[in-house]
C-alpha positions in Angstrom: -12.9 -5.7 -17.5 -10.0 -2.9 -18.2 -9.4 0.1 -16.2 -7.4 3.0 -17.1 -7.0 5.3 -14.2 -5.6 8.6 -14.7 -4.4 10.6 -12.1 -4.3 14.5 -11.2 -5.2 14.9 -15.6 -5.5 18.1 -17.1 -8.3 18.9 -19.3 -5.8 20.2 -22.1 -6.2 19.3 -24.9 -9.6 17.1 -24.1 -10.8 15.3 -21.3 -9.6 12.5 -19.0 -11.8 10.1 -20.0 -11.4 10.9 -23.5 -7.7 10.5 -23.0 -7.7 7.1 -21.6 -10.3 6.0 -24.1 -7.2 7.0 -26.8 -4.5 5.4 -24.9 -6.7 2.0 -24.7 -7.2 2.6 -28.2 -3.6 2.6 -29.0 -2.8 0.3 -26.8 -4.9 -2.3 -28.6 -4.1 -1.0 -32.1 -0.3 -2.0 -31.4 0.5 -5.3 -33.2 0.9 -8.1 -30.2 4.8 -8.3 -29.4 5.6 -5.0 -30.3 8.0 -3.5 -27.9 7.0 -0.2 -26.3 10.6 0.9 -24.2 13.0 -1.6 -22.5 14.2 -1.5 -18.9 17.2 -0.2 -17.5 19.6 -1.6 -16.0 20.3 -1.1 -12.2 23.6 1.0 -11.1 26.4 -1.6 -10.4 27.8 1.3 -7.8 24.7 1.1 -6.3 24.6 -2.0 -4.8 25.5 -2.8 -1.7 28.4 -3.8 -0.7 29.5 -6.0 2.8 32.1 -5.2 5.1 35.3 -7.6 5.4 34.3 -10.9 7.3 30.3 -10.3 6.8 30.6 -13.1 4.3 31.8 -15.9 7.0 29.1 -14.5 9.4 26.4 -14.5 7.5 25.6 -18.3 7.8 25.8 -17.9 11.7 23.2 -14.8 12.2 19.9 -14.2 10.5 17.1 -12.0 11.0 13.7 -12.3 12.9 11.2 -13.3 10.1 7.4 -12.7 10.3 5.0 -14.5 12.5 3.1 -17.5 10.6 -0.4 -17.0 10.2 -1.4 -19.2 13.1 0.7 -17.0 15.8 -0.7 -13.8 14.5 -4.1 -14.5 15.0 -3.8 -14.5 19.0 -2.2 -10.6 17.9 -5.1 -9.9 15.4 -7.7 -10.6 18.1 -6.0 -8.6 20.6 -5.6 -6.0 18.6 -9.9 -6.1 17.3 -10.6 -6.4 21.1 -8.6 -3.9 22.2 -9.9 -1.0 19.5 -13.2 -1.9 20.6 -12.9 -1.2 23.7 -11.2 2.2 23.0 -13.9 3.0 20.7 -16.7 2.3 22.8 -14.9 4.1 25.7 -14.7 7.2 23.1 -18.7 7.2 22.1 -19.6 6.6 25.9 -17.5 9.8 26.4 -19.0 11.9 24.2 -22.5 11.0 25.1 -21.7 12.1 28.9 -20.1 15.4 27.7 -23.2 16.1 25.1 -25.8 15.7 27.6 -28.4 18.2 28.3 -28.8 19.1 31.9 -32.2 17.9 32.8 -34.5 21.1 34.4 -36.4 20.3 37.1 
């Protein structure tokens, strides 16, 4: 299965759909290896740059990487039970504020 999603299209000249049905169709009317655009390359002056001496400390200090999967899930579960909680304290509140007084 193929997709072609088009977003925020005009109707001008035809439709969306009938627009991605042509750019499928020239898509797979293109002879296989045919180049379409190439790349560019990034900005050299770009790049960053470290300050004098970063180089000899960068084998001594590294940062924090994620969790592993195993010490997460403690964090995951926390974080289900807690929302719970908070939701169900939300729907019990607005059932005590949207109760009828009862006549008598």
């Amino acid at each position: 299965r193929l997709v072609a999603v088009l977003l925020h299209g005009t109707r001008q000249p035809i439709a969306p759909w009938e627009q991605a049905a042509h750019l499928l169709d020239y898509g797979f009317a293109t002879p296989p290896g045919t180049q379409v655009g190439s790349l560019v390359a990034p900005d050299p002056s770009l790049a960053p740059t470290r300050p004098d001496g970063a180089a000899e400390r960068a084998g001594g200090a590294q940062a924090a990487g994620l969790m592993t999967s195993a010490d997460a899930v403690p964090v995951r579960v926390g974080v289900g039970v807690i929302g719970t909680v908070v939701v169900f304290g939300l729907i019990m509140a607005a059932r005590s504020t949207n109760r009828r007084p009862q006549h008598r």
